[in-house]
N, CA, C and O atoms as a Tripos MOL2 file, in Angstrom:
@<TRIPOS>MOLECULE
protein
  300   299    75     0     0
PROTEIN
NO_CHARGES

@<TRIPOS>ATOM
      1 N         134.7800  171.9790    9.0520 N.3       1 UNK1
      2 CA        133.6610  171.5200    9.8310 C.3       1 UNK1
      3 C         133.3330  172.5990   10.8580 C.2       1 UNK1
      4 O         134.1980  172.8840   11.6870 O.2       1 UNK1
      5 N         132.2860  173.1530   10.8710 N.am      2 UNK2
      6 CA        131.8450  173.6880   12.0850 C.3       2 UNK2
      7 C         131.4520  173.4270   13.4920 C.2       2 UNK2
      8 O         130.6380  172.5030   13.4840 O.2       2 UNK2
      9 N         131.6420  173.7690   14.4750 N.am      3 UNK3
     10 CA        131.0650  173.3630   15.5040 C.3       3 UNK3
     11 C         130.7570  174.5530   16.6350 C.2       3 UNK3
     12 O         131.5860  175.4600   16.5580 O.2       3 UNK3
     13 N         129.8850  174.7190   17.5250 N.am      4 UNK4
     14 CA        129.5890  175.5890   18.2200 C.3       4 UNK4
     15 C         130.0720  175.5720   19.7470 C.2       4 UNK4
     16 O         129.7870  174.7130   20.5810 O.2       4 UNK4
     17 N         130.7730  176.5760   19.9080 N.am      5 UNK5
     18 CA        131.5380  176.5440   21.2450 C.3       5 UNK5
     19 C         131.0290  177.7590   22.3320 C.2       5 UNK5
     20 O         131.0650  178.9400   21.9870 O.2       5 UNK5
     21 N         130.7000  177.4690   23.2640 N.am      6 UNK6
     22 CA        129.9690  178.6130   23.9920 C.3       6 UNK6
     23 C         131.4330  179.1250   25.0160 C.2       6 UNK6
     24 O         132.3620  178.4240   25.4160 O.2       6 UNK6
     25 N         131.1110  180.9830   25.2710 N.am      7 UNK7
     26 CA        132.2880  180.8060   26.0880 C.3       7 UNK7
     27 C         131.1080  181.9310   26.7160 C.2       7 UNK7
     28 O         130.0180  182.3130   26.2890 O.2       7 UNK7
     29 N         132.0430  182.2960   28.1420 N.am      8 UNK8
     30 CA        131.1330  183.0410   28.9660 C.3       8 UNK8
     31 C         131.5610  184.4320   28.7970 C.2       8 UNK8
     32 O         132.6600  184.6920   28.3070 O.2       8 UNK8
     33 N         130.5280  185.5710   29.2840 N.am      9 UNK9
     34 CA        131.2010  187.0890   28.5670 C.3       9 UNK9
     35 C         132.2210  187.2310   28.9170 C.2       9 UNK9
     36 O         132.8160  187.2510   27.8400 O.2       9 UNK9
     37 N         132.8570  187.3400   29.5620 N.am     10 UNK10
     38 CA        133.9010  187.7950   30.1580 C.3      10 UNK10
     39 C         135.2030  187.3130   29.0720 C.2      10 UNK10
     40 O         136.0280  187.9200   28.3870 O.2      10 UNK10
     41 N         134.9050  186.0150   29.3160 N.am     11 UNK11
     42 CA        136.2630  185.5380   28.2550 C.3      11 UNK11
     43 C         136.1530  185.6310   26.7260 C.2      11 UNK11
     44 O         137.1360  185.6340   25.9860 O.2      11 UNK11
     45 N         134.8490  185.7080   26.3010 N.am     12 UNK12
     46 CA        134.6970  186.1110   25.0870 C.3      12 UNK12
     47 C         135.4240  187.7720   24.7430 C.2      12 UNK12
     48 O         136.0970  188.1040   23.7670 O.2      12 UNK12
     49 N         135.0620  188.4670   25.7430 N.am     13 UNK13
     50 CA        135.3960  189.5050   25.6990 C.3      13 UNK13
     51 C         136.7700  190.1010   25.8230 C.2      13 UNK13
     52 O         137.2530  191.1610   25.4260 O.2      13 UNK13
     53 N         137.3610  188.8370   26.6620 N.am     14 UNK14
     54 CA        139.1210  188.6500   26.1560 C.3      14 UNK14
     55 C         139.3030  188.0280   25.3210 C.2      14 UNK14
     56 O         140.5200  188.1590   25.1910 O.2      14 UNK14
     57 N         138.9880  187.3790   24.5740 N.am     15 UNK15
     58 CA        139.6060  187.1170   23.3820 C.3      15 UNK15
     59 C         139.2050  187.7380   22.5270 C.2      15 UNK15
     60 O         139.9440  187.5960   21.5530 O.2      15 UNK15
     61 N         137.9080  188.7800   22.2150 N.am     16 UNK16
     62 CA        138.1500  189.6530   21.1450 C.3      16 UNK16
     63 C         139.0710  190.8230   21.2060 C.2      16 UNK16
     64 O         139.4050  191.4140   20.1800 O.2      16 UNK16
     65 N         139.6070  191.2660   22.7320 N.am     17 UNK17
     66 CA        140.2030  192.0370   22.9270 C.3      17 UNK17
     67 C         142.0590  191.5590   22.1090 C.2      17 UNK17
     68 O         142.9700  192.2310   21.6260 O.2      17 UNK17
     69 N         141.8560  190.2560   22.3200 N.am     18 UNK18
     70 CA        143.4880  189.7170   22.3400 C.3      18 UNK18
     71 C         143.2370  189.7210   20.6860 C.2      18 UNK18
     72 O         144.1160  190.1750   19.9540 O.2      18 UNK18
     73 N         141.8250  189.1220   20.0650 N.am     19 UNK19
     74 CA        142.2820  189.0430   18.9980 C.3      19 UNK19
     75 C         142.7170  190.4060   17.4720 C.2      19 UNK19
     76 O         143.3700  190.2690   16.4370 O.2      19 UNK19
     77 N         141.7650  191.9170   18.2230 N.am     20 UNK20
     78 CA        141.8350  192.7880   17.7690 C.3      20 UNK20
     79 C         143.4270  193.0910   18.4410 C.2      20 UNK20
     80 O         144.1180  193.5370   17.5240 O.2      20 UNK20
     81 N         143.9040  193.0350   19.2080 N.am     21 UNK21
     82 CA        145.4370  193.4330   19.9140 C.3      21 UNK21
     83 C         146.4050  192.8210   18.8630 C.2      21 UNK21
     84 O         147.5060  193.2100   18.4750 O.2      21 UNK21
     85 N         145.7680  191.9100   18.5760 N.am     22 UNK22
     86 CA        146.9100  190.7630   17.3780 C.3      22 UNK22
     87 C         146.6670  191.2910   16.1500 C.2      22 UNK22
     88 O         147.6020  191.4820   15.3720 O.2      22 UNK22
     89 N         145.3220  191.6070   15.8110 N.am     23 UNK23
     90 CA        145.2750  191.8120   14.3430 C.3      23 UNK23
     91 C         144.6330  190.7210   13.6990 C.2      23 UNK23
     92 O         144.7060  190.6360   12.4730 O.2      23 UNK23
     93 N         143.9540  189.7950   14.4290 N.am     24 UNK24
     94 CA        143.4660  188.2930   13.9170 C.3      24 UNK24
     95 C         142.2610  188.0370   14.1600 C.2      24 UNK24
     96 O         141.7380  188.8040   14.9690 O.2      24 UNK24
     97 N         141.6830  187.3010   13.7850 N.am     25 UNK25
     98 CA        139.9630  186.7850   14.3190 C.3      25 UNK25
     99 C         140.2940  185.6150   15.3140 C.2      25 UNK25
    100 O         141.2680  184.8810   15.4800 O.2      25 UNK25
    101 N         139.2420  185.7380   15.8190 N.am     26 UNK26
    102 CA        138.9010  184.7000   16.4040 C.3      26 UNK26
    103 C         139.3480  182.7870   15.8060 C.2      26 UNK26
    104 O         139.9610  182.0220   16.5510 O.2      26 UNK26
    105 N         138.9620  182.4600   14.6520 N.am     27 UNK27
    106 CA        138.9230  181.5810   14.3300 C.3      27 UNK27
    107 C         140.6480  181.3930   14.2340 C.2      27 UNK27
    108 O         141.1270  180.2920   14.5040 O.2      27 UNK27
    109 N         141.6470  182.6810   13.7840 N.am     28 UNK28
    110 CA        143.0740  182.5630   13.4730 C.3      28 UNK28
    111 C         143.6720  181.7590   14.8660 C.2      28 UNK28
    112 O         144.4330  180.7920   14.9110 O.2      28 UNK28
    113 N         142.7920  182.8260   16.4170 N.am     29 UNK29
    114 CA        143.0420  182.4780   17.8460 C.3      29 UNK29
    115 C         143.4720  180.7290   17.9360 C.2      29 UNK29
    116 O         144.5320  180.1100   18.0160 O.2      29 UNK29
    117 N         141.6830  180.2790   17.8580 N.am     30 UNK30
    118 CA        141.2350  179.0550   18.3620 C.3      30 UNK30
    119 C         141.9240  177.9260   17.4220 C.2      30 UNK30
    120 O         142.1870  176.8050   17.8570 O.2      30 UNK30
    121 N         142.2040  178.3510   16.0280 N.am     31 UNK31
    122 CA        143.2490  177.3670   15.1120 C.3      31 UNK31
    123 C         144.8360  177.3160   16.1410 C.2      31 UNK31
    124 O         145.3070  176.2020   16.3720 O.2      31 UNK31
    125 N         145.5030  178.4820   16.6530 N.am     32 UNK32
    126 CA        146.5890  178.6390   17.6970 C.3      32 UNK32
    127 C         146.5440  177.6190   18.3830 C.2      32 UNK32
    128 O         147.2830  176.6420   18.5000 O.2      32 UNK32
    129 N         145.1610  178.0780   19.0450 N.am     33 UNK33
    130 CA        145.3850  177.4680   20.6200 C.3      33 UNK33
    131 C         145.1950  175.9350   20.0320 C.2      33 UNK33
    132 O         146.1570  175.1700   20.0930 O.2      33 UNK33
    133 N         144.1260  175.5600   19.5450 N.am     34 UNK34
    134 CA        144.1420  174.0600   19.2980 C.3      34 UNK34
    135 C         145.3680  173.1920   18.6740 C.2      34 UNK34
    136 O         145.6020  172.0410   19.0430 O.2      34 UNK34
    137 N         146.2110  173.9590   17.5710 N.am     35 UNK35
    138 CA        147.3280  173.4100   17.1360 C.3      35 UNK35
    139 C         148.8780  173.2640   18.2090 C.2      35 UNK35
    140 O         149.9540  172.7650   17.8780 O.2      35 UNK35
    141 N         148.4870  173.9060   19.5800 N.am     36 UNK36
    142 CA        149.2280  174.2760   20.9450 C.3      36 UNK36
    143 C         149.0010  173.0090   21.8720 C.2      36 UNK36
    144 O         149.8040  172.4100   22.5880 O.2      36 UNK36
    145 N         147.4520  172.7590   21.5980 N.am     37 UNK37
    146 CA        147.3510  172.1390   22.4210 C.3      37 UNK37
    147 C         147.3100  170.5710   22.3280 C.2      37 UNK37
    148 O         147.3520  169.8340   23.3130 O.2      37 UNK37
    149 N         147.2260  170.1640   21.0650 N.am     38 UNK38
    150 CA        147.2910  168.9260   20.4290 C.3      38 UNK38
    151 C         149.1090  168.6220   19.9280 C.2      38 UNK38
    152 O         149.4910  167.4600   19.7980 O.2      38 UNK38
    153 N         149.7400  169.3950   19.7740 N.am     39 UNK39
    154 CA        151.3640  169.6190   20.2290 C.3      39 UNK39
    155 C         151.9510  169.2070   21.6330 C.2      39 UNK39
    156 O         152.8510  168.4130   21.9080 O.2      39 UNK39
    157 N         151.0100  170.1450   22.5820 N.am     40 UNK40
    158 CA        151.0370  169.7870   24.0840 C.3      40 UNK40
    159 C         150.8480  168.4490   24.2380 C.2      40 UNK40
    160 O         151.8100  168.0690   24.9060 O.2      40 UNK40
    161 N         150.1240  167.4970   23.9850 N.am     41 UNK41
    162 CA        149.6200  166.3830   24.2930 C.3      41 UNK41
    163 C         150.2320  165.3070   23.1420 C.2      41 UNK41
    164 O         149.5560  164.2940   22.9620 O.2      41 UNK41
    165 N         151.5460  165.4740   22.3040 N.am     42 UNK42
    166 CA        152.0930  165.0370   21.4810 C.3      42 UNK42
    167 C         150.9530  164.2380   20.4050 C.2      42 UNK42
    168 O         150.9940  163.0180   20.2440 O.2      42 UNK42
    169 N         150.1800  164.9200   19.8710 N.am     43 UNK43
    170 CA        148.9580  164.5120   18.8190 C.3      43 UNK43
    171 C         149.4450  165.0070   17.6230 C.2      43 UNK43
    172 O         149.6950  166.2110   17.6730 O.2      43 UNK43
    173 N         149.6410  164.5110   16.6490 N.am     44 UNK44
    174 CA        149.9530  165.0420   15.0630 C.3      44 UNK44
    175 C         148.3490  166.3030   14.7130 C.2      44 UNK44
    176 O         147.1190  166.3210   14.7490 O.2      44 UNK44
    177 N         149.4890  167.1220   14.4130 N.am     45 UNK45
    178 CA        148.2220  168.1560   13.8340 C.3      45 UNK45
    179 C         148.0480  168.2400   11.9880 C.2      45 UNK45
    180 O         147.3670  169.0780   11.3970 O.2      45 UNK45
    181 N         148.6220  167.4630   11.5350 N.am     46 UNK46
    182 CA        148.5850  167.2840    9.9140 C.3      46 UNK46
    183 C         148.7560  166.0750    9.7550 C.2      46 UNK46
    184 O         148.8200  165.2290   10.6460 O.2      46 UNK46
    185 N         148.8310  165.9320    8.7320 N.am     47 UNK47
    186 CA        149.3460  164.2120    7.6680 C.3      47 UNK47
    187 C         150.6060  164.3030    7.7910 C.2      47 UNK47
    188 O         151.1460  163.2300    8.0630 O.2      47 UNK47
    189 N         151.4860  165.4540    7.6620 N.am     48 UNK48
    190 CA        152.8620  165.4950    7.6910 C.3      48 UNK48
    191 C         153.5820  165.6060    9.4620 C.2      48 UNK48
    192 O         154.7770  165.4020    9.6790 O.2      48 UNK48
    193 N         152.7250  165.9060   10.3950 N.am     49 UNK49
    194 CA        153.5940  165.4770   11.3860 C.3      49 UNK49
    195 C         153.0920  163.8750   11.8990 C.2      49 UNK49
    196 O         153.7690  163.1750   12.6520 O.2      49 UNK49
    197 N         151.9680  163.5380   11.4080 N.am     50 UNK50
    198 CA        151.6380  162.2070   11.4070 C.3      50 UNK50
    199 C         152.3760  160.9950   10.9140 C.2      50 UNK50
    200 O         152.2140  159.9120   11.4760 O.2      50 UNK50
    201 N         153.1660  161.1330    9.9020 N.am     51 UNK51
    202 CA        154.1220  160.5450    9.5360 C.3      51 UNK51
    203 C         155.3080  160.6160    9.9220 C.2      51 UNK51
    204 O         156.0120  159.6110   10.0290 O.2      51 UNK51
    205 N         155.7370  161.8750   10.2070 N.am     52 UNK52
    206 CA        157.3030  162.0900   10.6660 C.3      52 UNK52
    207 C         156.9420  160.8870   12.1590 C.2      52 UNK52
    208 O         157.3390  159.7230   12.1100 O.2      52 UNK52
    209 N         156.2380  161.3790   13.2560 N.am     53 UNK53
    210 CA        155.9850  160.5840   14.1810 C.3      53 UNK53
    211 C         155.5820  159.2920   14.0190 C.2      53 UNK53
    212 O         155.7690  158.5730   15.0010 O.2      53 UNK53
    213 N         154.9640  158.6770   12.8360 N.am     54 UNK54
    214 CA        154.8610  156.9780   12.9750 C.3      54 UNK54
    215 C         156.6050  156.7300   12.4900 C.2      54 UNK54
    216 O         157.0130  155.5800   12.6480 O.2      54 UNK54
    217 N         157.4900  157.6430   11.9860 N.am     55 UNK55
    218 CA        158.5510  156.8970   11.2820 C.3      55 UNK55
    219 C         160.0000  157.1530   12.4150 C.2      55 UNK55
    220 O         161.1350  156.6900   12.3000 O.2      55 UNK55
    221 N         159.3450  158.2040   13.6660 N.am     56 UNK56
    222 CA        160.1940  158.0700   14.4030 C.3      56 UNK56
    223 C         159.9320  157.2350   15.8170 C.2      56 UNK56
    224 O         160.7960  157.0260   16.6690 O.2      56 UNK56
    225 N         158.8450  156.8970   15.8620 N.am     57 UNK57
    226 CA        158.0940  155.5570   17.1170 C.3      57 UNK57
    227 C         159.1660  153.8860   16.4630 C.2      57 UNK57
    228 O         159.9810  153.2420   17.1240 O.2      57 UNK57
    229 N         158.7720  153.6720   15.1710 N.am     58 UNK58
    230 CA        159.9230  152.4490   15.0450 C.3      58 UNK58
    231 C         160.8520  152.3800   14.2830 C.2      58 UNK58
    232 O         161.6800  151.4810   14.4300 O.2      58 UNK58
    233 N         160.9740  153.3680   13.1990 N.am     59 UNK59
    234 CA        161.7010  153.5820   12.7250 C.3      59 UNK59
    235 C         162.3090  152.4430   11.5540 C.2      59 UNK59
    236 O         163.1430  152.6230   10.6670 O.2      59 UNK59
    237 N         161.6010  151.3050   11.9030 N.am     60 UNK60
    238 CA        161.6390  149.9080   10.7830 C.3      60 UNK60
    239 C         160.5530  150.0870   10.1780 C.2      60 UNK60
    240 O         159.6480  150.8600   10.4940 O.2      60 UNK60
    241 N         160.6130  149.3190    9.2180 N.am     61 UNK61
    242 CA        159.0770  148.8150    8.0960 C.3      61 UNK61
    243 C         158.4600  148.2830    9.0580 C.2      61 UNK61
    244 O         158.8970  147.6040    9.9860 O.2      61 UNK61
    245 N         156.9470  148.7570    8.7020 N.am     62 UNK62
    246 CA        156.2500  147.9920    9.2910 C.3      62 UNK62
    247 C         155.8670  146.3850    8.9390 C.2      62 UNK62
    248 O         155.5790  145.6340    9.8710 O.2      62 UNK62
    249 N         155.8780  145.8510    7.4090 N.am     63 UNK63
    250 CA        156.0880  144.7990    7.6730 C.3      63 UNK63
    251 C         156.9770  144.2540    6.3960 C.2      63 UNK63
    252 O         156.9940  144.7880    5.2870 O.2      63 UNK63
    253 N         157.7640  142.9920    6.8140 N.am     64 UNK64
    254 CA        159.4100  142.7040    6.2920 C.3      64 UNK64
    255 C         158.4180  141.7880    4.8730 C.2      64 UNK64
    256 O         157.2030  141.6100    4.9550 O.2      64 UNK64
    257 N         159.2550  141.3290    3.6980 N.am     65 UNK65
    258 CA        158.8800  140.3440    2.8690 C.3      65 UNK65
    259 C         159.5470  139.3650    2.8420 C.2      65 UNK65
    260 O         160.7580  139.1690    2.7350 O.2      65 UNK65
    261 N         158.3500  138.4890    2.9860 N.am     66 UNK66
    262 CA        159.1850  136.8350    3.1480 C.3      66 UNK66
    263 C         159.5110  136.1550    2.4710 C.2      66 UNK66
    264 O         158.8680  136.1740    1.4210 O.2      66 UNK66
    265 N         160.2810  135.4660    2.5240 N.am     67 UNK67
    266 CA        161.3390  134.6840    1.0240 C.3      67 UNK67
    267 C         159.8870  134.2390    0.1230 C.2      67 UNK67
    268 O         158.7150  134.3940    0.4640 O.2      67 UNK67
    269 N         160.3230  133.7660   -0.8670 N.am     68 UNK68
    270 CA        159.6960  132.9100   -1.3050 C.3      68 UNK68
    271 C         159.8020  131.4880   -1.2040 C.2      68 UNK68
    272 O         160.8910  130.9520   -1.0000 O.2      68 UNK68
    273 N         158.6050  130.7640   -1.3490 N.am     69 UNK69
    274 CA        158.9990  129.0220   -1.1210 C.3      69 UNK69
    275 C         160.0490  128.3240   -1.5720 C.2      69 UNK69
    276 O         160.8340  127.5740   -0.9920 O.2      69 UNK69
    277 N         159.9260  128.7790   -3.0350 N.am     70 UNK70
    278 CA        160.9380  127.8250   -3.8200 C.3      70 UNK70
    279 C         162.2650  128.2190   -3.7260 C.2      70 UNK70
    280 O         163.1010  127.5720   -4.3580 O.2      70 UNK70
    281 N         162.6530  129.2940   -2.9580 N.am     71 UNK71
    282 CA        164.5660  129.7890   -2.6940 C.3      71 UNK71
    283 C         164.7050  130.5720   -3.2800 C.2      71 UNK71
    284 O         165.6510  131.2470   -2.8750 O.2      71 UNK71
    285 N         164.0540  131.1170   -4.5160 N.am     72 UNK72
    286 CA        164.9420  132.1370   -5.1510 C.3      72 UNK72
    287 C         164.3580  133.5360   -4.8930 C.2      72 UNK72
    288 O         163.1890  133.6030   -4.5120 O.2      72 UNK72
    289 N         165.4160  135.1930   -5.1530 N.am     73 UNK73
    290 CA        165.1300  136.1000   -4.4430 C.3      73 UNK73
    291 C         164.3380  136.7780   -5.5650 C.2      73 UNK73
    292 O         164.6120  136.5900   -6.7510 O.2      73 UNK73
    293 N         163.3770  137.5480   -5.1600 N.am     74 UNK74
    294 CA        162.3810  138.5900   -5.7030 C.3      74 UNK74
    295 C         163.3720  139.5390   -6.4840 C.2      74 UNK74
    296 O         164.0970  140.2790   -5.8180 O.2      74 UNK74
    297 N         163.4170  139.5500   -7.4030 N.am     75 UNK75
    298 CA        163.9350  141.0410   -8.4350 C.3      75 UNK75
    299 C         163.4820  142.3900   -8.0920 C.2      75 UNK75
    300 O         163.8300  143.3520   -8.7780 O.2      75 UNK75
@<TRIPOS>BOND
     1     1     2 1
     2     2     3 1
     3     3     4 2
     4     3     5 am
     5     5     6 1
     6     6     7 1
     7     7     8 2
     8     7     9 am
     9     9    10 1
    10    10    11 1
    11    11    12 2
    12    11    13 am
    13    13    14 1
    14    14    15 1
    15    15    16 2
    16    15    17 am
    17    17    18 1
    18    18    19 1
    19    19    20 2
    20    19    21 am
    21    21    22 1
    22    22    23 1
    23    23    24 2
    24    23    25 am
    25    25    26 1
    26    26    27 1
    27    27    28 2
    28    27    29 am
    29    29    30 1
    30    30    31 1
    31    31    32 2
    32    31    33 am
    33    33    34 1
    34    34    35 1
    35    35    36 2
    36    35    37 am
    37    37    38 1
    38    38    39 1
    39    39    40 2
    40    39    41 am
    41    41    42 1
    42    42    43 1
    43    43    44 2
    44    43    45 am
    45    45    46 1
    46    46    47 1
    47    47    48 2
    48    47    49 am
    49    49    50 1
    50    50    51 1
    51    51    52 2
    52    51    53 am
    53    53    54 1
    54    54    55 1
    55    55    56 2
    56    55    57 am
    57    57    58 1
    58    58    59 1
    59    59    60 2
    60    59    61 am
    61    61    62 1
    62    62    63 1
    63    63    64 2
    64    63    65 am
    65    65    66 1
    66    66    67 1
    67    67    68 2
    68    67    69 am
    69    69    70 1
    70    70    71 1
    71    71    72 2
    72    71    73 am
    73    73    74 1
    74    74    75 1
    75    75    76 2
    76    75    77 am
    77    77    78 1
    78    78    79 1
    79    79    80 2
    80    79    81 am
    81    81    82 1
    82    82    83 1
    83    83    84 2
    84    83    85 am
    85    85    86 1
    86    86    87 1
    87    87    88 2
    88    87    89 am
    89    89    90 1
    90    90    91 1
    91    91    92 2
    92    91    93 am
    93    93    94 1
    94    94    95 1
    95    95    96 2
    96    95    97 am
    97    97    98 1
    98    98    99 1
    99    99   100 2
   100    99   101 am
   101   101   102 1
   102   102   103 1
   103   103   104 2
   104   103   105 am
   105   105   106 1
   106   106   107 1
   107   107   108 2
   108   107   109 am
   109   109   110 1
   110   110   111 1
   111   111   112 2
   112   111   113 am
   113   113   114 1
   114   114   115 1
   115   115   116 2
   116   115   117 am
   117   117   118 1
   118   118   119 1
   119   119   120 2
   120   119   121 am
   121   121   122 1
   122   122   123 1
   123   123   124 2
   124   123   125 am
   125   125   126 1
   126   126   127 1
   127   127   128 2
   128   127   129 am
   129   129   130 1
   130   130   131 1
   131   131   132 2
   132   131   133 am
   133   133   134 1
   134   134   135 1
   135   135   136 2
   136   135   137 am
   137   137   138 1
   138   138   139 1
   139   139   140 2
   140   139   141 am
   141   141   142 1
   142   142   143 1
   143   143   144 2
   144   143   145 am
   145   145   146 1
   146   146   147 1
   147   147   148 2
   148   147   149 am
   149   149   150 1
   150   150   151 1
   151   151   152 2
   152   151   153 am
   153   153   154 1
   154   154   155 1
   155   155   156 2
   156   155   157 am
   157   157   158 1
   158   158   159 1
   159   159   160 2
   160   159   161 am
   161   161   162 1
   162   162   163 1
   163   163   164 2
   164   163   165 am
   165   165   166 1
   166   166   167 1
   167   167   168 2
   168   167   169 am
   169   169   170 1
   170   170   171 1
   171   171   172 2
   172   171   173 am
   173   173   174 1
   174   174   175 1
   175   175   176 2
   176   175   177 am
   177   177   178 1
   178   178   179 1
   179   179   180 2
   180   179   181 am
   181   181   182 1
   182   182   183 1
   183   183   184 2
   184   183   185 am
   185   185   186 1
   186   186   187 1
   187   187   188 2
   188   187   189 am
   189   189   190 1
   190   190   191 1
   191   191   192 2
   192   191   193 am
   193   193   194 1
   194   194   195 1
   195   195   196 2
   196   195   197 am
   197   197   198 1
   198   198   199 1
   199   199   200 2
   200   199   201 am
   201   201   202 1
   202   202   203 1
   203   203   204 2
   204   203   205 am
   205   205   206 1
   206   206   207 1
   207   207   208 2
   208   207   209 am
   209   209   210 1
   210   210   211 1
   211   211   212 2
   212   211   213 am
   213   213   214 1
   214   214   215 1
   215   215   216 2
   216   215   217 am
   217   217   218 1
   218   218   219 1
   219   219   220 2
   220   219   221 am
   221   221   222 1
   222   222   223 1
   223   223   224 2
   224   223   225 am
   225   225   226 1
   226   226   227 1
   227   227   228 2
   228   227   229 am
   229   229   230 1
   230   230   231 1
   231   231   232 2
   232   231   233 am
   233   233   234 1
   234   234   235 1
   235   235   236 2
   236   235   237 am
   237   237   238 1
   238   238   239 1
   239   239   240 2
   240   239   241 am
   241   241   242 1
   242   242   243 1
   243   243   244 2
   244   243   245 am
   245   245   246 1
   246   246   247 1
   247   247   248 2
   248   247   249 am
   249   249   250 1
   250   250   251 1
   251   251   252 2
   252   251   253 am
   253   253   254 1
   254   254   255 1
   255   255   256 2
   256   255   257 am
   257   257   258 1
   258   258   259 1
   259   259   260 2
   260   259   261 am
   261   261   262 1
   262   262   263 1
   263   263   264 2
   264   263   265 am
   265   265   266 1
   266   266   267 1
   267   267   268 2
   268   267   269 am
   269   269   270 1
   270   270   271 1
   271   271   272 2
   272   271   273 am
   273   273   274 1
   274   274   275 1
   275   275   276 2
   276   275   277 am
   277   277   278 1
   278   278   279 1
   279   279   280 2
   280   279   281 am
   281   281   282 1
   282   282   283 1
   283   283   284 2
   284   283   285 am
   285   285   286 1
   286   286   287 1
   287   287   288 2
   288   287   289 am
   289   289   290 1
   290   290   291 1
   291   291   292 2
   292   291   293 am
   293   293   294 1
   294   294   295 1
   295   295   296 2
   296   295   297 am
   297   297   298 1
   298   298   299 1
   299   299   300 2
@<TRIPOS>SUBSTRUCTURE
     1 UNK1         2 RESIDUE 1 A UNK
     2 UNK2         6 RESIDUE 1 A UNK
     3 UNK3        10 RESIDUE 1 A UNK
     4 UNK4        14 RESIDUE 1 A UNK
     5 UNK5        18 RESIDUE 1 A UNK
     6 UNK6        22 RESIDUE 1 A UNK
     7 UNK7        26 RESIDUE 1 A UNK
     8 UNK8        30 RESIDUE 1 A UNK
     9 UNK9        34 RESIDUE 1 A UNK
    10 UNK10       38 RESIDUE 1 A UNK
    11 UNK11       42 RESIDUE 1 A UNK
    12 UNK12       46 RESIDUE 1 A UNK
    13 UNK13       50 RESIDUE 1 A UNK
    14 UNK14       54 RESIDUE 1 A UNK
    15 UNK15       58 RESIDUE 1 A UNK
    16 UNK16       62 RESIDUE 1 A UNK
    17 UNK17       66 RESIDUE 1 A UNK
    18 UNK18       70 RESIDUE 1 A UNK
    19 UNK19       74 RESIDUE 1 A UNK
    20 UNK20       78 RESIDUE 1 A UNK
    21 UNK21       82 RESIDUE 1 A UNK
    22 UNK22       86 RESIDUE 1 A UNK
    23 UNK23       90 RESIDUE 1 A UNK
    24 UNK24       94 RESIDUE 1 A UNK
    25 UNK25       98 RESIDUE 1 A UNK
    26 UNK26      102 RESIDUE 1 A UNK
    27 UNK27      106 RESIDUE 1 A UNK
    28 UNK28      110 RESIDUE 1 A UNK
    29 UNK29      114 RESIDUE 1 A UNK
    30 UNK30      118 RESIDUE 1 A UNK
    31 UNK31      122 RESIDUE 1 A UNK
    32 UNK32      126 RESIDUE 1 A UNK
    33 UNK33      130 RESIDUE 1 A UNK
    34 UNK34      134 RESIDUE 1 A UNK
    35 UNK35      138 RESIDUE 1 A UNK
    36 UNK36      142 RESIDUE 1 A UNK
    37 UNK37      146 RESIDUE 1 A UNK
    38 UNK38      150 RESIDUE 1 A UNK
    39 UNK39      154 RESIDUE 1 A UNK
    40 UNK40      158 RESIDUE 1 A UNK
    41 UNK41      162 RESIDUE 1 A UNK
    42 UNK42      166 RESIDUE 1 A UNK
    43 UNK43      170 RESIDUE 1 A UNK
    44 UNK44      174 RESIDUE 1 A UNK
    45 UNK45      178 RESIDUE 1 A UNK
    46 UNK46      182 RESIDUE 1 A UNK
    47 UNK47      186 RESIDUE 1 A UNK
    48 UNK48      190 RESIDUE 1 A UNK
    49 UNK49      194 RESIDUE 1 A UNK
    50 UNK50      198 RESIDUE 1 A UNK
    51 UNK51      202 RESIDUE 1 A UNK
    52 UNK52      206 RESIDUE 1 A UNK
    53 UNK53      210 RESIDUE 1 A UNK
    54 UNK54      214 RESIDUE 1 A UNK
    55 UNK55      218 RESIDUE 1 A UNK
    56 UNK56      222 RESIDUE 1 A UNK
    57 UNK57      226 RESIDUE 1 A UNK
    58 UNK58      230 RESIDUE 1 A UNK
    59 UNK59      234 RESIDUE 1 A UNK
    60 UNK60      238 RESIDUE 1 A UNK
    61 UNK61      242 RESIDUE 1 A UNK
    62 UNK62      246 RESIDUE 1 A UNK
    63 UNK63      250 RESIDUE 1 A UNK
    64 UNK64      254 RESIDUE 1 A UNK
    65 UNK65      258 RESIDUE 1 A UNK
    66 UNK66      262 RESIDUE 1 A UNK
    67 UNK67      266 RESIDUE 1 A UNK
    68 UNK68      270 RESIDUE 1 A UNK
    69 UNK69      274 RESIDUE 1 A UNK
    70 UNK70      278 RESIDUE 1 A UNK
    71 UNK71      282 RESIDUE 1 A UNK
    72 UNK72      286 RESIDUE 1 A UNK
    73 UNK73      290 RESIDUE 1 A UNK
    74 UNK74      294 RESIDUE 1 A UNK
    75 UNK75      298 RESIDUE 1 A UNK
């Protein structure tokens, strides 16, 4: 998805500096910083830390199965 982010010269002009210093574009930068900063703020940045974190919040099933009426157990 695209989206348009304005920055002012100055800092534009550091981060092309940082990103030619690295060897990276811009977009390699702002993927960094955003995957830093959604880390920072304990936010899942994939499907896979999205899960590790719902399975370490309760760590039970979310929901149990209930007997059946008539007594006998599910196979």
């Amino acid at each position: 998805m695209r989206k348009l982010v304005e920055f002012d010269d100055n800092t534009f002009a550091a981060l092309r500096l940082l990103a030619t210093d690295r060897m990276n574009s811009l977009q390699e930068l702002a993927d960094e910083a955003f995957a830093d900063l959604l880390r920072k703020h304990g936010r899942p940045t994939d499907v896979r830390d999205a899960l590790k974190m719902s399975l370490a919040v309760g760590g039970k099933p979310v929901a149990k199965r209930r007997a059946p009426k008539n007594g006998r157990k599910r196979a």
